[in-house]
N, C-alpha and C positions, 0 to 999 in steps of 0.2 A: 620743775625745770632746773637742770645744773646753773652755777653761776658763770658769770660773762668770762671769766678765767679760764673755768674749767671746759668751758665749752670752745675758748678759742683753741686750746690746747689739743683736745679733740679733732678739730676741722683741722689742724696743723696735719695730726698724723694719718686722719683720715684720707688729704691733699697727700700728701709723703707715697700712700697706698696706690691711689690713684694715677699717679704720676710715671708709678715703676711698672703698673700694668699699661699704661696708654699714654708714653713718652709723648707722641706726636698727633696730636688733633687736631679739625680744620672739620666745618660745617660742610654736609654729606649732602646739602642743595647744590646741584650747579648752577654757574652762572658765571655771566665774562662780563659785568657791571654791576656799578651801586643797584641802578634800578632795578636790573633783573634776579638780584638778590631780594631786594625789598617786594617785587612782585610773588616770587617764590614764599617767601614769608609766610607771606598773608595767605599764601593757599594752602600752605604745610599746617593749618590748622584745624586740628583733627584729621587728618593726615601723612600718611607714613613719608617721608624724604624719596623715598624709591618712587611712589605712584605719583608724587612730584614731578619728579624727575622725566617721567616720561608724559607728564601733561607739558609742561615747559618745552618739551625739546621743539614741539609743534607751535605751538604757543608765541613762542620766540624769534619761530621762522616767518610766521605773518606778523607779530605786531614787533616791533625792534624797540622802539623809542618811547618817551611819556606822550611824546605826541602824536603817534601813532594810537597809541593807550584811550587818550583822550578823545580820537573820532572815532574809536571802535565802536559796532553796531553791538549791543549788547546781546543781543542772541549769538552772535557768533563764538564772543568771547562764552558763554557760557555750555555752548556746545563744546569748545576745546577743555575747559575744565571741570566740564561736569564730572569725572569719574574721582575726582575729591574731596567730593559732597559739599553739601551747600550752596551749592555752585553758584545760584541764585543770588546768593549772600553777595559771593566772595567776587563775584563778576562787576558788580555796584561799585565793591568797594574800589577793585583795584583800576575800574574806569574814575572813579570819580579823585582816587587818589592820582592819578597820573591829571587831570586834570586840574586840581590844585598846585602840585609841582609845576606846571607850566605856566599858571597863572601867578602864582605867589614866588616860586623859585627858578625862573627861569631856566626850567624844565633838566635843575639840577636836584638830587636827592639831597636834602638838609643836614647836615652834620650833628644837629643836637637833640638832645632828647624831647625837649619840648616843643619843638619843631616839629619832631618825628611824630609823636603822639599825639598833634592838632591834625593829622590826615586821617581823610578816611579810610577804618580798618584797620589803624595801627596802633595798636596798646605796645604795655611798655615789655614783653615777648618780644614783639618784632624787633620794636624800635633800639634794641638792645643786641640785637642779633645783629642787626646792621652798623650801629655803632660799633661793636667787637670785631667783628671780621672786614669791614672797610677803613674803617676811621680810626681804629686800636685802640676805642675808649674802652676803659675795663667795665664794664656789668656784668650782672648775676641776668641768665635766661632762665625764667622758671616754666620749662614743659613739664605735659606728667611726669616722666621721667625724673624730674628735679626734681617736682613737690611729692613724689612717692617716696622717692628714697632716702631726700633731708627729712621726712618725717619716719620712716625707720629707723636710720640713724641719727635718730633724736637730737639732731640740727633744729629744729624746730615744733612746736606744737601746735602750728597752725594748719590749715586748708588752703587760706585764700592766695591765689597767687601773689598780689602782691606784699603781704604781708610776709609769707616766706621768703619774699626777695628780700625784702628790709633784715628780716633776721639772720639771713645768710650773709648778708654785706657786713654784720654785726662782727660775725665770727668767722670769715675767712678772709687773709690777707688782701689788701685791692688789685694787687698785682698780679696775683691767680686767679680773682674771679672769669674773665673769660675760660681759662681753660678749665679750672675748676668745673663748670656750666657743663661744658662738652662732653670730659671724662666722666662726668654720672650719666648723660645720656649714652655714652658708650659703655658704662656700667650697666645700664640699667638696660641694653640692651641683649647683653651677652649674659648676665646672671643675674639681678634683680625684676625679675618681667613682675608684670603686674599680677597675672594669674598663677605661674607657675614656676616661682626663682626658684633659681639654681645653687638651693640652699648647701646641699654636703660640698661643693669646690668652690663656695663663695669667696673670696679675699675680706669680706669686711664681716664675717661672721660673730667676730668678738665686738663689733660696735653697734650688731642691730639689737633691735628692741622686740624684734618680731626671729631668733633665732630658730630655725628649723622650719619656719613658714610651710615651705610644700610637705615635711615629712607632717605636720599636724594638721593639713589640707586633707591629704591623702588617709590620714587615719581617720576623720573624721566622716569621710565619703566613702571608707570603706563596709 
């Protein structure tokens, strides 16, 4: 691994790159509150933003409130979002999470991290997600998206998510990490995919570590 210099140096111009392709970012969940950002979260995992999107719209129209959240029948709730898997899981969580916000936060969403990640269902993905786009505390979001590409672009040599957050925080300014976060998700979704990047019109072709990816896919399978 390069040194802590060399590697801030790097995220600097990596971030420079980023920025010129994807001036203007803003989380691709809707929602018209804290909570119903935080409720989206927690189901946007392993889950596309789009298929999100269209379980919430429903979602949002019967239950409004944490405490609404809180008396929902759990079969109901897991009928509206079943189609973002888990359903099972994520229906627990986000009943039992609205039920603690009522109880503990007077049925307001918490503003700190260790707040955030004492609810159920929320690791420190969500709870960072919600911090950045509600409250404008800077964190590092590490989706696949994040922890594929900082390890391409050998930002990192780790797996775990949260170890990749720690290492990103290392080496990219505090002030860019939300947007930093987004622009690789929006990277990484127009030309670093996980199966098939869009390696010959990449922008960051000089800094991966995996250069030509799909052409040595494709030679390989051919």
């Amino acid at each position: 691994m390069a040194s802590l210099k060399s590697l801030k140096s790097r995220s600097a111009m990596i971030c420079r790159i980023l920025e010129s392709n994807y001036p203007n970012v803003k989380t691709q969940l809707n929602h018209n509150n804290p909570f119903e950002l935080l409720v989206a979260t927690i189901l946007s995992a392993q889950c596309t933003d789009r298929q999100v999107n269209q379980v919430t719209g429903k979602l949002f129209e019967r239950f409004k409130t944490p405490a609404d959240f809180a008396a929902a029948p759990v079969k109901e709730v897991e009928k509206l979002v079943y189609s973002t898997g888990f359903f099972r899981n994520k229906s627990r969580h986000v009943i039992h999470c609205a039920r603690e916000i009522q109880s503990r936060h007077n049925g307001r969403v918490p503003g700190s991290l260790d707040e955030l990640v004492a609810l159920p269902g929320v690791g420190r993905k969500t709870a960072n997600v919600v911090l950045g786009v509600i409250f404008g505390i800077p964190g590092i979001v590490v989706d696949t998206h994040v922890g594929r590409i900082s390890q391409r672009l050998d930002l990192t040599e780790n797996k775990d998510p949260v170890k990749i957050e720690f290492d990103l925080m290392r080496v990219v300014e505090k002030k860019d990490w939300n947007d930093f976060s987004l622009r690789l998700i929006y990277f990484g979704r127009q030309f670093c995919k996980a199966v098939k990047p869009e390696c010959p019109t990449c922008p960051m072709m000089s800094f991966c570590r995996n250069r030509g990816l799909r052409k040595k896919s494709i030679e390989k399978t051919g």
